[in-house]
C-alpha positions in Angstrom: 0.0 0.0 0.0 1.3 3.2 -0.7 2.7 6.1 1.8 -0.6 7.9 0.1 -3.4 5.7 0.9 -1.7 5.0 4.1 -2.2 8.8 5.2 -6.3 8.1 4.1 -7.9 6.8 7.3 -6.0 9.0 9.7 -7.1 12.0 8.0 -10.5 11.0 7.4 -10.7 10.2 11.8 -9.3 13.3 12.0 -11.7 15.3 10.4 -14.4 13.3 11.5 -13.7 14.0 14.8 -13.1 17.7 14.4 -16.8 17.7 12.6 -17.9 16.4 15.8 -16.3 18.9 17.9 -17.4 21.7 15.8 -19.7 24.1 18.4 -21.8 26.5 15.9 -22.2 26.2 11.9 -19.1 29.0 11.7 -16.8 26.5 12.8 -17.9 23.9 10.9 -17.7 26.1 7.8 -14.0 26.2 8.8 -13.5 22.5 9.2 -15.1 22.0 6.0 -12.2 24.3 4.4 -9.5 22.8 6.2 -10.8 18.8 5.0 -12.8 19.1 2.2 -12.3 22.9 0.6 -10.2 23.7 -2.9 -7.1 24.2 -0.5 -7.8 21.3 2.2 -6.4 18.5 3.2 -8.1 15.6 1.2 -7.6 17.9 -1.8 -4.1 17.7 -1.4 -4.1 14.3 -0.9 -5.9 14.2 -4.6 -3.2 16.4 -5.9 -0.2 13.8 -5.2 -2.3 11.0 -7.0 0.2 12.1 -10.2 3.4 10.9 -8.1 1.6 7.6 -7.9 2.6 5.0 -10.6 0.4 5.0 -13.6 -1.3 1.6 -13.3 -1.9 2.3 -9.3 -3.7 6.1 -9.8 -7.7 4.7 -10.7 -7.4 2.5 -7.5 -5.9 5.2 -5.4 -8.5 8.3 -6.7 -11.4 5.8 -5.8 -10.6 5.0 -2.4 -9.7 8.8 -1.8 -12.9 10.1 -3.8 -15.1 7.3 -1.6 -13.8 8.7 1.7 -14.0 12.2 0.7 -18.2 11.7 -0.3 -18.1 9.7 3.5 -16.8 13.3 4.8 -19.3 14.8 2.9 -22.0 13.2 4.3 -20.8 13.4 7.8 -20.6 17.1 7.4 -24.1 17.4 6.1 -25.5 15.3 9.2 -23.6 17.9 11.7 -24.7 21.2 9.6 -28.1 19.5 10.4 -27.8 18.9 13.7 -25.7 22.6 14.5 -29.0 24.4 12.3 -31.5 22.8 14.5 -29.4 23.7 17.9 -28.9 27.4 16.7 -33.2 27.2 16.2 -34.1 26.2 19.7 -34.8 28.5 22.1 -32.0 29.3 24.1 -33.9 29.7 27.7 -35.6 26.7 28.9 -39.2 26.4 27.0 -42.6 25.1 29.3 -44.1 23.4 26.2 -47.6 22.8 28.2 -47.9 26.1 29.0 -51.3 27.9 27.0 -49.8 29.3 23.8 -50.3 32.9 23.0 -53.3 34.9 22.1 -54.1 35.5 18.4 -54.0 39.0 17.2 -56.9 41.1 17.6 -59.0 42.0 14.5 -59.4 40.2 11.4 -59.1 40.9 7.5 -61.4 43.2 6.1 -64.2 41.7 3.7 -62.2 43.3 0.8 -59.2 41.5 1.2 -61.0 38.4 2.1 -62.3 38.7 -1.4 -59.5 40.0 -3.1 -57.0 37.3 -1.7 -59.8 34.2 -2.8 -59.5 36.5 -6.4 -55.7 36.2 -6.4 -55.8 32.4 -5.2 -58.3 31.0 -8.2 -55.3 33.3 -10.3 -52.4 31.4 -8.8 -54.2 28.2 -9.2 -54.1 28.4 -12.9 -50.2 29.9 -13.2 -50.7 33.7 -13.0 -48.6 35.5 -11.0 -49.5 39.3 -9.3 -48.6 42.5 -10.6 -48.2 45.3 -9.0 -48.3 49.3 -9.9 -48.4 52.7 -8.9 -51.5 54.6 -8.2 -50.8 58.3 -9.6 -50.1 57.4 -13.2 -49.8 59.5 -16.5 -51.9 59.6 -19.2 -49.6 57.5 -21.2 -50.2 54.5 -19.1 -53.6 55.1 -18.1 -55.1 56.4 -21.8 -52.6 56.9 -24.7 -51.1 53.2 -24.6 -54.3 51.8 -23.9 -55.5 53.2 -26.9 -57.9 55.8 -25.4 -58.5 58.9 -27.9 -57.9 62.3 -26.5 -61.7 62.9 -26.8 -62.8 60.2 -25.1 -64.9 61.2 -21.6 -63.2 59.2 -19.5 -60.2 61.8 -20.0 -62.6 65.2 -18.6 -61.6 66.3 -15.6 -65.5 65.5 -14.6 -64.5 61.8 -14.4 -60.8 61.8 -13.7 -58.9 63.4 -10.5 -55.9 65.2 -12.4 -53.7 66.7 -10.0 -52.4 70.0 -10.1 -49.0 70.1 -10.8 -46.8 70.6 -13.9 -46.6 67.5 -16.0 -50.3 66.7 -14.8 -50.3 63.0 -13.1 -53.9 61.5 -12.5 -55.1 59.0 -10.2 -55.9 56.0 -12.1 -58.9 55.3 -13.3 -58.6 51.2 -13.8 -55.9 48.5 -12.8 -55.1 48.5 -17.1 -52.2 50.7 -16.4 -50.4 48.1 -15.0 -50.7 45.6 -17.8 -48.8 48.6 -19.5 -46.1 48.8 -17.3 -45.6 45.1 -17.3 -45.7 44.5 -21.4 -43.3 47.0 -21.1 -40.7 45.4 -18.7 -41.2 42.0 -20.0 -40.9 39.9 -23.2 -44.2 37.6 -23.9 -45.2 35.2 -22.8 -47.3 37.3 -20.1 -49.6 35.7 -17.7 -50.8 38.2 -15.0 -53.3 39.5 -11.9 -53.4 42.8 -11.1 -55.2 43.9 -7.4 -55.7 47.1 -6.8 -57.2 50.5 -5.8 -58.6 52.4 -8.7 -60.7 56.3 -8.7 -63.4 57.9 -10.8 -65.6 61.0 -10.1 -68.3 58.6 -9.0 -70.5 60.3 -6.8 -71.0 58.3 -3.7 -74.3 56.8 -3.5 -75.4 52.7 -2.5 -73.3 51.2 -5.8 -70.8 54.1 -6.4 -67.7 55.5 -4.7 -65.0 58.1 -5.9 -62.3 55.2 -4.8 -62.7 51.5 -5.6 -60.7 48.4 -6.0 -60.5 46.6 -9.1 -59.0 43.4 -10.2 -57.8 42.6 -13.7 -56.7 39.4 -15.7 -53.7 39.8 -18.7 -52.7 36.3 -20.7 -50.5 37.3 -23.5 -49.2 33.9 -25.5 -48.6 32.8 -29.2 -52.2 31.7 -30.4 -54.6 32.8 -27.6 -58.4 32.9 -28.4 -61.6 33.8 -27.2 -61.9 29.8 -25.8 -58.9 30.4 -23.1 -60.6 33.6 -22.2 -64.0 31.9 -22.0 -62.2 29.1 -20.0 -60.7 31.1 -17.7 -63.4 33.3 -16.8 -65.9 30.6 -16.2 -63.2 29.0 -13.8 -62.4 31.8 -11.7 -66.2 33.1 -11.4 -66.7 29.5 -10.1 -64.2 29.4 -7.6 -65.7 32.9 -6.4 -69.4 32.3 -6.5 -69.4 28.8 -6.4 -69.8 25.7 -8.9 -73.6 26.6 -9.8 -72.5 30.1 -11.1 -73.1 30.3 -15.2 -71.4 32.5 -17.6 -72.5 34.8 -21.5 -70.8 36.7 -22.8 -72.4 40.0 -24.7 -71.0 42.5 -27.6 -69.6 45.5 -26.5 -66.7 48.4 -27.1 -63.9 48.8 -24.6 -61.1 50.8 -26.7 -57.7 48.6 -25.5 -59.9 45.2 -26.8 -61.4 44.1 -30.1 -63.4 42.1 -29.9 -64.6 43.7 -26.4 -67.3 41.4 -24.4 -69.4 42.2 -21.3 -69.9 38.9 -18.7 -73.1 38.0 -17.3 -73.0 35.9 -14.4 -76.0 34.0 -12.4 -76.5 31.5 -9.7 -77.9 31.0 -6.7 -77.2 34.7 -4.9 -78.7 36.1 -8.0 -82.0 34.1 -7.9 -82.0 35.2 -4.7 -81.7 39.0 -5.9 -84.8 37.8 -8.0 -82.9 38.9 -10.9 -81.7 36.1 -14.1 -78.4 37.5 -14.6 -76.1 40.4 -13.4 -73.3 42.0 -15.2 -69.7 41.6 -13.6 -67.1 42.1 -15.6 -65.7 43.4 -18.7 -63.2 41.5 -21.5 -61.8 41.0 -24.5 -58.7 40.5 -27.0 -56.4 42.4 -26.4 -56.5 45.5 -29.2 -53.1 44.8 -31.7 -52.7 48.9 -31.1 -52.2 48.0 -27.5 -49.4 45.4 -28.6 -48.0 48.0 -30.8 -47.7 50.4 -28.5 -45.8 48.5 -25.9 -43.3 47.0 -28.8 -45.2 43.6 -29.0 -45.6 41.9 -32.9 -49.5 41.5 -32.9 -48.8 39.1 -35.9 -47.2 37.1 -33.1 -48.8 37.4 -30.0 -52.5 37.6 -29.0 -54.0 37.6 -25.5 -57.2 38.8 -23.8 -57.9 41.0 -20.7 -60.4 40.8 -18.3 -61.2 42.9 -15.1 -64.2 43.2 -12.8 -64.8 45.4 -9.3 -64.4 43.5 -6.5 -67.0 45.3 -4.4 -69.1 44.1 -6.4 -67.9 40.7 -6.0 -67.9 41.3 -2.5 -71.8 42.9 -2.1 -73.3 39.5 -4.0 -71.4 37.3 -2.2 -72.3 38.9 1.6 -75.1 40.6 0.4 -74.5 43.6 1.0 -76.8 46.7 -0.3 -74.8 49.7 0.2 -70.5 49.7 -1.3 -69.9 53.0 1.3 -70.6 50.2 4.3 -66.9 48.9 3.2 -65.4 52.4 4.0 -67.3 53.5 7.1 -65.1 51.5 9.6 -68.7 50.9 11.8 -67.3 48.0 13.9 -70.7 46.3 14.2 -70.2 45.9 10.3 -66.7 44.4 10.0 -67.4 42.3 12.8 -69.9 40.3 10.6 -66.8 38.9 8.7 
């Protein structure tokens, strides 16, 4: 046997007993240098496996290779053991003793409904999107494909603020499908939460500020189908597996062809109505593409985006949106 392989076992005991010794995951990072690291010990011994003779070196790098994988997993089993030491408390812990009390307060029926919104999303593979909430008119109107004429650009309908370059408040969650087109290459597959504001006076279906929700699905070969799919899906994880969906003609300017949904089930029966609107969709409008440097001879995708009060009033039935925003503590304690 040679003076190599001679040195093997000795070293290994060694460093398995240094491992052992080791008191906190610092020091075992520096045993792990010193045995197994580019300048440690069993990687020298590797480096004098060229002063072996020729027909001795494949017999010699096994052994050596096989005790170093041994070290390996030694030091794997104490980083283990060292991580759950450094987790435990380090006073003595009465595990019978009660545990404490949950946090006063719960979520607000909004975000109960928003977050059941954003979890029928996630379960089909969209991710959230995020944006800010004083935009320009590039991302709220001109990219969207919004003429300069159109009403929803008066100042009757839009809070402009007063300052130079004239930022608004946003009017819908469609900026952010802007700002996202923009920042990344297709394929696109998004949800967008968020608070939105109109001149809505506020009345028992209206309020100046609202939250709105809105899907974007931007792929090669996208039709009306996925869109039809993945409405009828989400509506049913929302208002449950009864709920029925039709679709109806109608103009949004960033979509062609633009579609308003119907929805009905149970709650609505209830309403004693047959069907209520909910949302509105479509294909994304090629413009819209253009505009944010997409090839629409390429890529199509549809939109879709629907208040979430609203979704929110049907499913709690609730008569009156300003209920959400009056903090009266005999009203949020219902949910």
């Amino acid at each position: 046997m040679s003076d190599l392989l001679l040195q093997l076992d000795p070293l290994k005991q060694e460093a398995v007993s240094a491992m052992a010794a080791a008191t906190d995951l610092p020091a075992l990072e520096q045993i792990k240098g010193r045995y197994v690291g580019p300048q440690g010990k069993f990687t020298a011994l590797m480096k004098q496996l060229g002063s072996l003779p020729k027909e001795e070196r494949p017999a010699a790098g096994k052994v050596i290779n096989a005790a170093k994988t041994e070290l390996e997993a030694t030091l794997a089993g104490r980083r283990d053991e060292l991580e759950l030491k450094a987790a435990l408390p380090k006073e003595p812990v009465d595990w019978t003793a009660p545990g404490r009390r949950r946090a006063i307060g719960r979520l607000h029926p909004l975000t109960q409904v928003t977050e059941d919104i954003v979890r029928a999303f996630r379960k089909i593979g969209f991710a959230v999107a995020d944006g800010p909430e004083v935009e320009d008119e590039h991302h709220v109107f001109d990219a969207l494909n919004t003429p300069a004429d159109h009403p929803a650009r008066d100042a009757q309908d839009t809070f402009y603020l007063a300052t130079k370059d004239r930022p608004l408040l946003r009017t819908h969650t469609s900026s952010v499908q802007i700002r996202a087109m923009k920042n990344q290459p297709p394929p696109v597959r998004i949800v967008v939460p968020g608070r939105v504001f109109r001149r809505d006076n506020a009345d028992a279906t209206h309020n100046p500020t609202f939250h709105q929700i809105e899907g974007l699905y931007v792929d090669k070969d996208v039709t009306v189908g996925d869109l039809k799919g993945t409405v009828e899906f989400v509506f049913r994880e929302l208002m449950g597996k009864d709920t029925k969906i039709r679709f109806r003609p109608h103009y949004f300017s960033y979509t062609e062809p633009s579609l308003e949904i119907d929805f009905t089930n149970a709650l609505v029966k209830k309403l004693g109505k047959d069907w209520l609107e909910i949302a509105g969709c479509g294909m994304v409008h090629p413009q819209v593409f253009e505009n944010v440097g997409y090839d629409p001879e390429v890529w199509s995708g549809w939109a879709f985006g629907f208040g979430i009060e609203r979704i929110a009033m049907i499913r709690y039935g609730v008569s009156d949106i300003r209920l959400f925003y009056e903090n009266d503590i005999r009203f949020l304690n219902q949910f």
